[in-house]
C-alpha positions as CSV (number, residue, x, y, z in Angstrom):
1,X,0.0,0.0,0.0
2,X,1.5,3.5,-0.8
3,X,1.7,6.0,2.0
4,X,1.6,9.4,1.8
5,X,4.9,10.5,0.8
6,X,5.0,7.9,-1.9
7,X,2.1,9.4,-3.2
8,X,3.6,13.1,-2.7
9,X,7.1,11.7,-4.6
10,X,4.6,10.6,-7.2
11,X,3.0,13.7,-7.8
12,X,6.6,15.6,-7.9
13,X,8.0,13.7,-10.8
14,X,4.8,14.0,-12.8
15,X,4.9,17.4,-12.2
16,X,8.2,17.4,-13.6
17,X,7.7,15.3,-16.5
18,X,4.9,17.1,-17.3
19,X,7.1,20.6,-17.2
20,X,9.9,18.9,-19.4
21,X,7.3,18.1,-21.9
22,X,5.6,21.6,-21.5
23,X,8.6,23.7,-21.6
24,X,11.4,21.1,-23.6
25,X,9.3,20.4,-27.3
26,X,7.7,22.6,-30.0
27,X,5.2,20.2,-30.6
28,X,1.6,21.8,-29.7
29,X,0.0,18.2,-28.9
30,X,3.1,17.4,-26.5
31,X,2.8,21.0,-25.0
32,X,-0.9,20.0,-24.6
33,X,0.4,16.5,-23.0
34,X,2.5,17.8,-20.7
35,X,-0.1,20.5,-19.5
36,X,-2.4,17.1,-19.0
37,X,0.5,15.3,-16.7
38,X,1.1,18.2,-15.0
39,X,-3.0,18.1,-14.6
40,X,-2.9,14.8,-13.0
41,X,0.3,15.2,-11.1
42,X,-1.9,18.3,-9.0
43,X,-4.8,15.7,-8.3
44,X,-2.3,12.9,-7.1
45,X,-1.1,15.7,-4.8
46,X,-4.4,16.4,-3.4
47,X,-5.6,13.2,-3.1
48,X,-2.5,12.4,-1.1
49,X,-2.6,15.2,0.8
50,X,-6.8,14.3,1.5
51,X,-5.9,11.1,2.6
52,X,-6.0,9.7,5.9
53,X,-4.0,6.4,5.6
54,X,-4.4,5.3,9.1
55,X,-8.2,4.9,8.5
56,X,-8.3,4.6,4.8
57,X,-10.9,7.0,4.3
58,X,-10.3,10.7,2.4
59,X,-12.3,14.1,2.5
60,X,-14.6,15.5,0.5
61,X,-12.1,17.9,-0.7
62,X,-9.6,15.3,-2.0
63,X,-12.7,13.2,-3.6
64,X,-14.3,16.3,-4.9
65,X,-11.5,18.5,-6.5
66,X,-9.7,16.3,-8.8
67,X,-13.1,15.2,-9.9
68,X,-13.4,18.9,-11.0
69,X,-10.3,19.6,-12.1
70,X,-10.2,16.4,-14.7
71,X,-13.3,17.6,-16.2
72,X,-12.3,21.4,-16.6
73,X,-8.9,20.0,-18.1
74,X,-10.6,17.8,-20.4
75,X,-12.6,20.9,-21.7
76,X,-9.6,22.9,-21.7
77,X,-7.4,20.4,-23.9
78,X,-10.9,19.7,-26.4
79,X,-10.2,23.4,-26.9
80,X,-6.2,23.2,-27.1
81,X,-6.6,20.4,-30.0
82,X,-9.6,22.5,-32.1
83,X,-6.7,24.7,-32.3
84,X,-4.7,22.6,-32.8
85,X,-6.5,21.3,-35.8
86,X,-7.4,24.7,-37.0
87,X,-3.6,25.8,-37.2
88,X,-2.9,22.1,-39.4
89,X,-5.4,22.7,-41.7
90,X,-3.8,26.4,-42.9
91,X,-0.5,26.0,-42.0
92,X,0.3,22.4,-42.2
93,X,2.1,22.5,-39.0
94,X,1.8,21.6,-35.6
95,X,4.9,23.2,-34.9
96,X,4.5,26.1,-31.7
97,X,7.2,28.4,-33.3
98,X,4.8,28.7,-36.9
99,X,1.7,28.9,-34.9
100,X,2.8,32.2,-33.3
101,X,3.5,34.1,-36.3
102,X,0.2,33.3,-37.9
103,X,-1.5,36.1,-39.9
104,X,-4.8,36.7,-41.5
């Protein structure tokens, strides 16, 4: 069973995968990937920090948030990859660098 710091330690090097991919690639969808781990990595973090291992239960803050937040992220990257699919269908890129200097 994983205790809390495990869970904590999780959380940390999601978050930092999830900033390598955010801040490391030029790629829009992995930008959009890494926004998503680091997404996940905040809700392992709150669930941990919600828990009460000793009992095995958790509150209603660390059942209720992440429930939240992975909807809200979920309409936040449907928007990221309409963008996204706008962007490849006039520039035939899904590069970050020609997405910036788009004109109409």
């Amino acid at each position: 069973m994983f205790d809390q710091l495990h869970l904590l330690i999780l959380g940390i090097i999601l978050f930092c995968v999830g900033l390598y991919a955010l801040l490391g690639k030029r790629n829009v969808i992995k930008i959009l990937m890494g926004i998503e781990i680091m997404t996940i990595a905040v809700n392992v973090v709150f669930i941990a920090l919600g828990a009460n291992i000793t009992n095995g239960t958790f509150t209603r803050f660390a059942q209720i948030f992440p429930l939240l937040s992975i909807a809200i992220g979920a309409a936040v990257l449907a928007v990221g990859l309409a963008i996204v699919i706008n962007n490849y269908r006039h520039a035939k890129s899904v590069d970050s660098d020609e997405m910036a200097t788009l004109k109409r």
